[in-house]
C-alpha positions in Angstrom: -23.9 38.3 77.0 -27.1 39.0 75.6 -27.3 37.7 71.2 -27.9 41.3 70.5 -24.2 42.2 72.0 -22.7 39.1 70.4 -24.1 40.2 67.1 -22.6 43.9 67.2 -19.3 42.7 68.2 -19.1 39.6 65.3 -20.7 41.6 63.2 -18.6 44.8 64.2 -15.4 42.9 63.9 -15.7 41.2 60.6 -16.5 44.9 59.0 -13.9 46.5 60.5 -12.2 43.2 58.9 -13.1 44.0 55.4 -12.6 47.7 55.2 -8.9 47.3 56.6 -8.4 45.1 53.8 -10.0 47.4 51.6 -7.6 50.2 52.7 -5.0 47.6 52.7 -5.4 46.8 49.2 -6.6 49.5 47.6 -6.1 49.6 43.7 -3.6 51.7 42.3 -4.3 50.9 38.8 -6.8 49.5 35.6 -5.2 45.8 36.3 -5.1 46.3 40.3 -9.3 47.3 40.2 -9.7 44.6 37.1 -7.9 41.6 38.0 -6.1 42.3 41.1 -2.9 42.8 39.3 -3.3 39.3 38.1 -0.9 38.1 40.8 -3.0 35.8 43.3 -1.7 33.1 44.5 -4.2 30.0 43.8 -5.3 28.8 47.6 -6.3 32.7 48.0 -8.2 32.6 44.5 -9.8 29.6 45.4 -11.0 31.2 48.6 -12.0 34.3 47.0 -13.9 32.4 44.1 -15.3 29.8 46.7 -16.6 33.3 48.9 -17.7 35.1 45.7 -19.3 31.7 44.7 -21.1 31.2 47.8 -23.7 34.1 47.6 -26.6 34.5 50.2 -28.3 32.0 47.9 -26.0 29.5 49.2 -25.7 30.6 52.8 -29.2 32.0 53.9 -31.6 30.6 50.8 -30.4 26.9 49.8 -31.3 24.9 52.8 -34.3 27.0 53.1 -35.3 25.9 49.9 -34.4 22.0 50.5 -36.0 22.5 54.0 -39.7 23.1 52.4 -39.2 21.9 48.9 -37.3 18.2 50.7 -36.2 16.2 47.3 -37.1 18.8 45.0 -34.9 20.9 46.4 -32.0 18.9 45.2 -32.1 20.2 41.9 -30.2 23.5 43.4 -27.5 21.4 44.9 -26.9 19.4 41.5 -27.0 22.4 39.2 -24.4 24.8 41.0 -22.0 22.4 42.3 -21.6 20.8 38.3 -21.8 24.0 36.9 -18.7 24.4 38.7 -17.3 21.5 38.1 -18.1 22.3 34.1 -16.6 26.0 34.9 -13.6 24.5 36.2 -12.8 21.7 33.7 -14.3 23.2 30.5 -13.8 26.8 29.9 -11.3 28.4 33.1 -7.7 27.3 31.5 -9.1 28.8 28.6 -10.5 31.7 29.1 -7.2 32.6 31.7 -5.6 31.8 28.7 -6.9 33.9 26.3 -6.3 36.8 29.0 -8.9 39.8 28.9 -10.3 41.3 31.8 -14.0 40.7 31.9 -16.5 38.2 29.5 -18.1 41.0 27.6 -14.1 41.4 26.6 -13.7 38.1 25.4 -16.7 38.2 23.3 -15.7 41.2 21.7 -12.2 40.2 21.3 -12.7 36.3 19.6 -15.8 38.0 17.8 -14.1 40.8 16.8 -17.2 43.2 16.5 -18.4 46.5 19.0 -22.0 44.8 18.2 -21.1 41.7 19.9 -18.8 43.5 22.7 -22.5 45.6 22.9 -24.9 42.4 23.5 -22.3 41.2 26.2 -22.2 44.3 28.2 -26.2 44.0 27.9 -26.2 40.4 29.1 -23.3 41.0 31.6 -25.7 44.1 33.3 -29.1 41.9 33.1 -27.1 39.3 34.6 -25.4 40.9 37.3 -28.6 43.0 38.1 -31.0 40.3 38.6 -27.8 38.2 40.7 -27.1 41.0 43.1 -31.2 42.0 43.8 -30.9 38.2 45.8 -27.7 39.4 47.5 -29.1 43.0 48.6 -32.6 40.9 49.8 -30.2 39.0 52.3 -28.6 41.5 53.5 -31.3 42.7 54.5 -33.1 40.2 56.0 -29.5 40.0 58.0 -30.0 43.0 59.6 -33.7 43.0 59.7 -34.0 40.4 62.7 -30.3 40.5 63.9 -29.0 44.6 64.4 -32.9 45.2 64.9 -32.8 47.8 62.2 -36.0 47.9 59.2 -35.1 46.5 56.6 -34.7 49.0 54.0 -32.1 50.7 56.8 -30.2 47.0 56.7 -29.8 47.4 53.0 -28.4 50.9 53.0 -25.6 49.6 55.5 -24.8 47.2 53.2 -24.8 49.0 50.4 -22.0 51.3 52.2 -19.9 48.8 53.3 -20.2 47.3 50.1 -19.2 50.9 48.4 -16.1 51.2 50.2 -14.4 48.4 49.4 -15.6 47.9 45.6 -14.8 51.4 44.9 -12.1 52.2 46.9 -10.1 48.2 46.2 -11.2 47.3 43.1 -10.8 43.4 42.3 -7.5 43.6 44.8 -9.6 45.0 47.7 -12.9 42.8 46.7 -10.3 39.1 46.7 -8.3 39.7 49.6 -11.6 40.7 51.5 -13.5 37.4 50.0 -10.5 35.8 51.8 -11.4 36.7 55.2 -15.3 36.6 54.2 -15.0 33.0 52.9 -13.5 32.0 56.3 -16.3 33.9 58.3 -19.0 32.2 56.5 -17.5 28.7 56.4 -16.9 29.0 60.0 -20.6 30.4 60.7 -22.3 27.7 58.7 -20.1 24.5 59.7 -20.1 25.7 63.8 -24.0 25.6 64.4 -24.6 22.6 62.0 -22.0 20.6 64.1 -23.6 22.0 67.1 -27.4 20.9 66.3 -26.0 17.4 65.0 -24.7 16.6 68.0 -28.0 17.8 69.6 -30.2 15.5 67.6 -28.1 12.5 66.4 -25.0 12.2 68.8 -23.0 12.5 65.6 -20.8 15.4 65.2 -20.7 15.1 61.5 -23.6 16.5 59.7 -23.1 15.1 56.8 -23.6 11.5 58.6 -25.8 13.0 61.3 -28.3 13.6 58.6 -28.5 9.8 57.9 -28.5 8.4 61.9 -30.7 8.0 64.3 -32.3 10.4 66.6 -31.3 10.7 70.4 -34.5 9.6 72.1 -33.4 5.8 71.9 -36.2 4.8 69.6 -33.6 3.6 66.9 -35.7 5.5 64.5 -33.3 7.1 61.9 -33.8 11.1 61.3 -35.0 11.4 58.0 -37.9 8.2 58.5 -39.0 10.8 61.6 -39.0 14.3 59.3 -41.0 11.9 57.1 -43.6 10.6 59.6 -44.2 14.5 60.8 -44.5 15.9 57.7 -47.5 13.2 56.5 -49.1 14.3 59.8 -49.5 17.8 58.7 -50.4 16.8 55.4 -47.3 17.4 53.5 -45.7 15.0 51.1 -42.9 12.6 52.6 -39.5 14.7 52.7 -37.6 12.4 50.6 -40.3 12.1 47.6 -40.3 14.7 45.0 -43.1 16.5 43.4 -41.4 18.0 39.8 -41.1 16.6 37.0 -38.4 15.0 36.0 -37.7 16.7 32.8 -38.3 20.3 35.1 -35.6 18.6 37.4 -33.1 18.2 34.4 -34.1 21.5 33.1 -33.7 23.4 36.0 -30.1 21.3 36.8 -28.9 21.8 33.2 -29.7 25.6 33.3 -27.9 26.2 36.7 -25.0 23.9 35.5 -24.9 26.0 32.0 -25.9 29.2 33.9 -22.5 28.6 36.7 -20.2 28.6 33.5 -21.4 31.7 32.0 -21.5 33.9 34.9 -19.2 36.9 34.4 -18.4 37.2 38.1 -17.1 34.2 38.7 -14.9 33.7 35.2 -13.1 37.1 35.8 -11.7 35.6 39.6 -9.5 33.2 36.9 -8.3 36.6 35.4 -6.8 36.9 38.6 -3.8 34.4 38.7 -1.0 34.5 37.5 -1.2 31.5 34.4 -3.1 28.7 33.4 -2.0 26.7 35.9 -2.5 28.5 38.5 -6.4 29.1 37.3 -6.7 25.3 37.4 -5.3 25.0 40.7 -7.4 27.4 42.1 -10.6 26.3 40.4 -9.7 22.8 42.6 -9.1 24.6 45.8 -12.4 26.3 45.1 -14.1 23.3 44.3 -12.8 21.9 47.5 -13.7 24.6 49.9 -17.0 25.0 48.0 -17.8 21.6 49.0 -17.9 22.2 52.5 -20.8 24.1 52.5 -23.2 22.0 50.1 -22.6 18.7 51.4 -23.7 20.4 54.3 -26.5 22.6 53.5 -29.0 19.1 53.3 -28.0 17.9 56.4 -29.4 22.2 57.7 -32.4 21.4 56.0 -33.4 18.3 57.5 -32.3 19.7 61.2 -34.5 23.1 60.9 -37.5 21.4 59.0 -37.2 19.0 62.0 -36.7 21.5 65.1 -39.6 23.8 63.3 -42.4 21.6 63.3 -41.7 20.1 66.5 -41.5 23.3 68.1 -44.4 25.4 66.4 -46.9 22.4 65.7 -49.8 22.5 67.8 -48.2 24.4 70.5 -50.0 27.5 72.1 -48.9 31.1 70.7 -48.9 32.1 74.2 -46.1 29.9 75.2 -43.7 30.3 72.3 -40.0 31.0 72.6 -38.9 34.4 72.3 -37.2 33.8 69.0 -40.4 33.3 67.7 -41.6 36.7 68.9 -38.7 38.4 67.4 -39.1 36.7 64.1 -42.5 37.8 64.2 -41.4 41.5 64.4 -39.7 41.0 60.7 -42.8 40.3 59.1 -40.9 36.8 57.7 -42.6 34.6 60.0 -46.4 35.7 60.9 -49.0 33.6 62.7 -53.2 33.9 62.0 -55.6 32.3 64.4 -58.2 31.5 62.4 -60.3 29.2 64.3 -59.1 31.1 67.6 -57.7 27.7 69.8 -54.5 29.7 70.1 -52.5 27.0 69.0 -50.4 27.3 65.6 -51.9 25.0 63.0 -48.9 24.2 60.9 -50.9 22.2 58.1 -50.3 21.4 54.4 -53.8 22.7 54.0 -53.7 26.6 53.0 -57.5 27.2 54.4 -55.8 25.6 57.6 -53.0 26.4 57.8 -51.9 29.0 60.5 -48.4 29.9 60.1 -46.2 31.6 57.4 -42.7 30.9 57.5 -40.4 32.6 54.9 -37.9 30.2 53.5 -35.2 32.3 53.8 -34.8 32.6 57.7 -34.3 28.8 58.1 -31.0 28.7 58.4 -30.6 32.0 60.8 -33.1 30.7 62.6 -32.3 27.6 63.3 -29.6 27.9 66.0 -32.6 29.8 67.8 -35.1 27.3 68.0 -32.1 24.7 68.8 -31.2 27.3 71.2 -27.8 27.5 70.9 -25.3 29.4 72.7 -25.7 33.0 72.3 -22.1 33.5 70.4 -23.2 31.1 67.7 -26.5 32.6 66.7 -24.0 36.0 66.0 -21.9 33.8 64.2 -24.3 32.7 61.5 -25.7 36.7 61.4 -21.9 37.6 60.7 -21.7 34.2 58.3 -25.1 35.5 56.0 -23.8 39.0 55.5 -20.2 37.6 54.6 -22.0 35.8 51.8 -24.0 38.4 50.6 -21.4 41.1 50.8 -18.9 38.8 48.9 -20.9 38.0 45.8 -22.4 41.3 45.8 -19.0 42.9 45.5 -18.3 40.3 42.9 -21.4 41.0 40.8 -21.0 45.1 41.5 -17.2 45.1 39.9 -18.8 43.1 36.9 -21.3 45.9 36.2 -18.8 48.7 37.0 -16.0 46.8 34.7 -18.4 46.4 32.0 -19.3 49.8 31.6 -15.9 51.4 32.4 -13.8 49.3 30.2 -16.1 47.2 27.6 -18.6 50.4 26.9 -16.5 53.6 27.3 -12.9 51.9 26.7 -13.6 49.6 24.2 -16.4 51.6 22.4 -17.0 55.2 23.1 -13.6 56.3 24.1 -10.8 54.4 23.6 -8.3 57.3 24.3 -8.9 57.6 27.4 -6.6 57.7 30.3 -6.2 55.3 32.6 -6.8 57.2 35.5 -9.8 58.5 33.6 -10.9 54.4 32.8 -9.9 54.2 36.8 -12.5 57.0 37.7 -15.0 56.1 34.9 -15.0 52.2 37.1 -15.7 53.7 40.4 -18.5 55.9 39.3 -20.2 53.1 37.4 -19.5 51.1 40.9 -21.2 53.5 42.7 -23.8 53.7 40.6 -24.9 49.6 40.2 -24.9 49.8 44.3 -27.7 52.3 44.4 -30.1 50.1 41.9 -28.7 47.1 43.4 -29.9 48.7 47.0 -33.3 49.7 44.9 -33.4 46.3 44.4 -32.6 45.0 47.9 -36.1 47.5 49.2 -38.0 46.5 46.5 -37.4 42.3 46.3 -38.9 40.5 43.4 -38.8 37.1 45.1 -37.3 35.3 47.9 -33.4 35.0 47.8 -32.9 31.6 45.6 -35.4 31.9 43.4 -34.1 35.4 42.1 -30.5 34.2 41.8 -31.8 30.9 39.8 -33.5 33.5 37.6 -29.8 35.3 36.6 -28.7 31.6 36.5 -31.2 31.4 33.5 -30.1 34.1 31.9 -26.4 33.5 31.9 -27.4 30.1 30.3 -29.3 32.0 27.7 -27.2 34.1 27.0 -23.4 33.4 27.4 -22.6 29.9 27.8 -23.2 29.1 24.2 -21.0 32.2 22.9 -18.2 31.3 25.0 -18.2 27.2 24.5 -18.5 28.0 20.4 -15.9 31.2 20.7 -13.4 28.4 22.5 -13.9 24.9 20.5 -15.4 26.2 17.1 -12.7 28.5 15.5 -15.2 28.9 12.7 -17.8 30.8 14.7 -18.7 33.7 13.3 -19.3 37.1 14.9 -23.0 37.2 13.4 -24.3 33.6 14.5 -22.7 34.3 17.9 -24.9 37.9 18.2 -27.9 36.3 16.9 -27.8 33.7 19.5 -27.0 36.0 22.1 -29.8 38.2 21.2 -32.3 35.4 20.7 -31.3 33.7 23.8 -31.7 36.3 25.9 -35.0 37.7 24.7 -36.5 34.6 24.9 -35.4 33.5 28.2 -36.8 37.1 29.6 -39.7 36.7 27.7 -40.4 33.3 29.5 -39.4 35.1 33.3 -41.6 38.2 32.8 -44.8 36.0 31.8 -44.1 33.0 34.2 -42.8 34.3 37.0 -44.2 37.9 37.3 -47.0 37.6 35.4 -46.0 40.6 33.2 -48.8 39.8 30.2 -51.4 37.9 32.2 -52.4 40.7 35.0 -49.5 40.6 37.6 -48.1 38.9 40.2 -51.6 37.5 41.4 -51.9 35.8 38.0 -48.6 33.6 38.3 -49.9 30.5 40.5 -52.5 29.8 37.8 -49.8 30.2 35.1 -48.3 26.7 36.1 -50.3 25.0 33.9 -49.5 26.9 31.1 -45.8 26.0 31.2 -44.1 25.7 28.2 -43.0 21.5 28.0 -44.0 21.5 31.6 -40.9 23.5 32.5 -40.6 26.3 35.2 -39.2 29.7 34.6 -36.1 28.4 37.0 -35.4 25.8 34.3 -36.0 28.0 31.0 -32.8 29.0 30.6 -31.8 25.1 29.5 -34.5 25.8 26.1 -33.3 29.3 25.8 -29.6 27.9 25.4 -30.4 25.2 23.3 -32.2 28.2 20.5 -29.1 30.0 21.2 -27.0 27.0 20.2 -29.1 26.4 17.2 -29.3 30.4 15.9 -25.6 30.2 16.4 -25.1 27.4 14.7 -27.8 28.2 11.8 -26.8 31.9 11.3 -23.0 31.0 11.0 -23.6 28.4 8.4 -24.5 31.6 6.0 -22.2 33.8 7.6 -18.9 34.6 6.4 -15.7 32.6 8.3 -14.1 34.5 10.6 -10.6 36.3 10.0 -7.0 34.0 10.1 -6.0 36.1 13.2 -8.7 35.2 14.8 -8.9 31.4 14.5 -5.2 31.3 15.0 -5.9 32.7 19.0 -8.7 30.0 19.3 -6.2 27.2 18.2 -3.5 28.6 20.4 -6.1 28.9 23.6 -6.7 25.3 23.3 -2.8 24.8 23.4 -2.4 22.1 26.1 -1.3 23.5 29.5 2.5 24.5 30.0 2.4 26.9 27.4 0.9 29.2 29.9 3.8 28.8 32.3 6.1 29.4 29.5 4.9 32.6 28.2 3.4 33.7 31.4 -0.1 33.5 30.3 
């Protein structure tokens, strides 16, 4: 069967997958579409969180990223994978604890104020927005090259699918289908890595294949080869790295800070049953999360390799047809310019001949390994599990935070529940529309826009939620004032540095580098912009009056060492 036959039925299948579910599990209540009832068991919450996790940053972007960037790249794997870990350990027993349904609820809750309930809906939106603009770009780049469809067409299938089962399942329909999604893309990223490791190295371990030697008997190990062919085209070696290495800590320490305070992946701990059970599943997450990342570099170092040594120097007129049908994407384009007709692949931008987008390494790697045609389908049907997960993730976060936290919590609190019910599935609707606005009209290539919402999370919520948690003394005005300044500052930073906003556009932004605050990039702001949020908070609050008994008595009982939960069911 021909790739394009594989792809409809893998990707046929898996959709037909997530819409039973939907159907399934289809929310028959506030707490079915909130939290799923709150009733998961913690293997299929730690699936769920691991699928919701693992966005089409992860999936299609990441070892893009590390493929071109080599060391640098590294940064990405460090940040999210211990911003888990910090999510995990630090502030999901907690937060289960304390037992709302969405962030903006626990802000307003343990700050007991509409203003600060206000800020966090802002933040959550902002957020969520900028997230879910990565997710709709790889859904589209998904369908682009693999269902043959324009791109703006790929995103408005998504955007159904997408429709049906946030609106019709809620958080019930959204888990049980990031269940089945978390296998498909685990499955789709582990099956043609295993594949092309055996290809190169012998070694059907990618993780270890990365590190052996290649199969052509000269004993010379992988990575020392990636190296020699990247010097010959004028690039740096792979393995060095060209940031800085306070932009390296920066850019970790946001993504670590920005992983704890993202609202779609806290409310998955909403989801289980008790305390417990949220630290269970935040292990089985962690574990099943791993999977992919230890991976991803070992992706990286196999496309970079197969690229260069199948487009370098070689004539146009005899490249593969995956080439051709990359081509016809517009994310891979080749200029002749001194009109040999072979691709000049150089470090050199004068030179240089070919323009590879970084996102389409990993779907096009199985190609130019050529791989069985079942397995190129696979990792079509993997990418658009990842971004359909997360983006149904990200959509219930904007729907729940204007449904419950804006017209529940603030503009109507009488309102029915089947009128809250109504009021989330509109507002669901709604946030896929601008997210598919979004999706046809990309601000940047996958990674670098969901690094961006990783900024802003740090900004803005990780310092409310650590101080609302371990400082029963925080006061509702420090933590709005840090929220606020946070926030502003960090989009301040993004609009100048990274589109050019105040300095004449997007054509502006390459000479901005220089002009980096401390030397750090916009990807790492959000590590200054929650340090000033820390200090407002901390500087505001010290004039600020203490906060109510009631309310530091719930922050000393959150902190309650576990077993207490099982007890009283929280």
């Amino acid at each position: 069967m021909s790739v394009q036959l594989w792809t409809y039925i893998l990707v046929g299948v898996t959709f037909a997958l997530y819409i039973g579910i939907a159907i399934w599990s289809r929310a028959a209540s506030t707490k079915d579409f909130y939290v799923a009832g709150g009733g998961v068991s913690p293997l299929a919450n730690g699936m769920a969180t691991a699928a919701d996790w693992m966005s089409a940053a992860s999936f299609i972007s990441m070892a893009g990223i590390i493929a071109f960037a080599g060391y640098d790249g590294s940064v990405y794997l460090m940040g999210w994978t211990g911003g888990y870990v910090l999510l995990a350990l630090l502030l999901a027993p907690y937060l289960r604890k304390f037992g709302k349904f969405t962030v903006p609820d626990f802000i307003g809750e343990r700050y007991y104020s509409k203003s600060a309930r206000i800020v966090a809906v802002f933040c959550a939106l902002l957020v969520s927005f900028t997230y879910v603009a990565g997710q709709m770009r790889g859904v589209g780049v998904v369908f682009s090259k693999f269902l043959e469809v324009d791109i703006n067409t790929g995103v408005v299938i998504g955007m159904v699918i997408v429709l049906f089962y946030a609106v019709l399942g809620g958080m019930k329909g959204i888990t049980y289908t990031q269940v089945a999604q978390y296998c498909v893309l685990i499955f789709a990223f582990m099956v043609p890595a295993i594949f092309i490791s055996i290809q190169m190295t012998g070694n059907p371990i990618p993780q270890l294949g990365m590190g052996s030697t290649v199969n052509d008997g000269s004993g010379t190990y992988l990575l020392d080869k990636l190296n020699g062919l990247s010097t010959e085209l004028g690039f740096a070696e792979y393995t060095d790295g060209s940031k800085s290495t306070l932009d390296v800590f920066a850019i970790t320490l946001a993504l670590m800070t920005g992983t704890a305070g993202l609202p779609h992946v806290i409310v998955r701990f909403f989801t289980v049953k008790n305390v417990k059970a949220a630290r269970k599943s935040a292990g089985y997450a962690l574990l099943l999360i791993a999977i992919l990342y230890t991976t991803a570099p070992a992706v990286s170092v196999f496309a970079k390799t197969n690229l260069i040594e199948t487009v370098s120097n070689q004539d146009y007129a005899d490249m593969p047809q995956w080439f051709k049908n990359w081509e016809k994407t517009g994310l891979l384009e080749f200029t002749d310019k001194n009109g040999d007709g072979k691709i000049q692949y150089l470090a050199d931008a004068k030179e240089n001949e070919l323009m590879v987008d970084q996102d389409i390494m990993v779907l096009a790697n199985p190609e130019i390994a050529q791989l069985p045609g079942w397995v190129i389908a696979l990792v079509a049907a993997g990418g658009l599990a990842a971004a359909l997960s997360t983006a149904a993730g990200l959509l219930l976060v904007i729907s729940s935070a204007v449904s419950h936290d804006l017209i529940k919590k603030v503009f109507k609190p009488t309102i029915s529940e089947k009128g809250e019910l109504w009021a989330a599935r509109i507002s669901a609707t709604f946030a896929v529309i601008v997210a598919g606005y979004f999706g046809i009209n990309p601000p940047g290539f996958v990674a670098a826009v969901v690094a961006l919402a990783f900024g802003l999370a740090a900004a803005s919520f990780f310092p409310a939620i650590i101080l609302g948690v371990f400082y029963k003394k925080m006061s509702k005005e420090g933590a709005v004032a840090g929220m606020v300044v946070g926030i502003l500052l960090m989009l301040f930073y993004m609009l100048k540095f990274k589109f050019g906003i105040f300095d004449g556009g997007k054509e502006a932004v390459p000479s901005l580098k220089d002009s980096w605050w401390f030397g750090i990039s916009p990807e790492g702001f959000g590590s200054v912009a929650m340090l000033v949020n820390f200090i407002v908070s901390i500087a505001v609050n010290a004039f600020a009056p203490h906060p109510p008994d009631d309310v530091q008595e719930i922050v000393e009982d959150i902190r309650i060492p576990s077993g207490a939960g099982e007890a009283t069911g929280h």
